[in-house]
N, C-alpha and C positions, 0 to 999 in steps of 0.2 A: 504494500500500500504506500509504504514512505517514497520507493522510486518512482511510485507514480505519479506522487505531491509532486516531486523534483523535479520528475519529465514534464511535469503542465506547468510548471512556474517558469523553465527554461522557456519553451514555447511558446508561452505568453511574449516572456523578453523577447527572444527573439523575432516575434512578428511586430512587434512596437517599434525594434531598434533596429534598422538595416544599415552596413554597413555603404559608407560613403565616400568615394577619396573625392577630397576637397584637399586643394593647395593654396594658401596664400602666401603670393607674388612676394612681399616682403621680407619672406624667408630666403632669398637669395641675397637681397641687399646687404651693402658694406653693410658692417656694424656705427659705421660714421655720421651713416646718414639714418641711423634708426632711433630711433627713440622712445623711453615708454614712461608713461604717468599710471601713478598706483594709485586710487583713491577709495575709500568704503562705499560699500554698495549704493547707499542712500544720498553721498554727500558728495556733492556737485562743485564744490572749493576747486581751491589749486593742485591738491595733492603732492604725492611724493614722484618727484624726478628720477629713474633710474640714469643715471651719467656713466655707470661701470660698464665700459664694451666689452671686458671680458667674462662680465654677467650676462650683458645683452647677445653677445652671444653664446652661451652657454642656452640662453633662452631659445632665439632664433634656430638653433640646434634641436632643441627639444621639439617645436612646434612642427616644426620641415618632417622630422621623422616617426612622428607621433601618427597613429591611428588612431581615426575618427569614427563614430557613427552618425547617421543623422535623429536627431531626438527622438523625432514620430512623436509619439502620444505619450511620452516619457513628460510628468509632471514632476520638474527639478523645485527643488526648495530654495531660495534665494542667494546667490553666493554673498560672501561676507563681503567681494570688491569689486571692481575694475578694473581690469590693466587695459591704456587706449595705446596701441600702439601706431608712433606718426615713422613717417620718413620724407625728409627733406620740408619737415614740421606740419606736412599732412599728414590728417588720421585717416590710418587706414582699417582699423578694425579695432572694437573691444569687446574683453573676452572678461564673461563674470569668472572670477576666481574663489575657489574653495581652501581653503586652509588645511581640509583637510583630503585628503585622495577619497574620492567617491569611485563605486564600482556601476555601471551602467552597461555591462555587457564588454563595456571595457574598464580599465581602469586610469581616472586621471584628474586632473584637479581644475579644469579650462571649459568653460561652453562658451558656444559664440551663438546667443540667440538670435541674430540677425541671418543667420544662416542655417539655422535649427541643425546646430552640429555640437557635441560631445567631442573632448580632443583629449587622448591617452594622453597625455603628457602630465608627467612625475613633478615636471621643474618644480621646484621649490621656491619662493617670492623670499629674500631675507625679513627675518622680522622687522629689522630698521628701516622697512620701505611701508609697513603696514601699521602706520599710526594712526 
């Protein structure tokens, strides 16, 4: 009986959450001309500056090789932030951030709901960015 709780809860997921490559273009970019502002979910300030390139791309790294899914009917709880990432001080995307690693069929700590995508990626935001 228990594998068959297991088999229908998988299945469920699975028919919610289908796997989606999505690329964004600014994962190729120099790290020079990238940029990212951290700020809490609700608070529309100035936030925190990342400036560290060999953070930024440590990050950049992460998103480029990360597997996504796309949400589907997946009801996410509200991340604790924002990371808006610009380049050449255009925003090119922001991605609510979790604190902590969520598991969604994949596992990661990144949704980008303008694109109803879930993004594996581990990266870690330092706490000094997340005032």
């Amino acid at each position: 009986m228990f594998k068959k709780v297991i088999f229908l809860v998988l299945l469920i997921m699975i028919s919610g959450c289908s796997a989606k490559e999505y690329t964004y273009d600014f994962v190729n970019e120099n790290s020079k001309d990238v940029s990212i502002v951290v700020r809490k979910w609700d608070d529309e300030g100035k936030g925190n500056r990342i400036k560290n390139k060999r953070l930024i791309n440590k990050f950049l790294k992460s998103i480029k090789s990360a597997s996504n899914i796309s949400t589907g009917n997946i009801d996410f709880p509200t991340p604790g932030y924002k990371v808006s990432v610009f380049t050449n001080n255009k925003k090119k995307v922001v991605f609510g951030y979790y604190t902590e690693e969520k598991d969604y069929g994949i596992v990661g700590r990144y949704v980008d709901y303008e694109n109803s995508i879930f993004i594996g990626s581990d990266f870690k935001i330092p706490n000094k960015y997340l005032d």
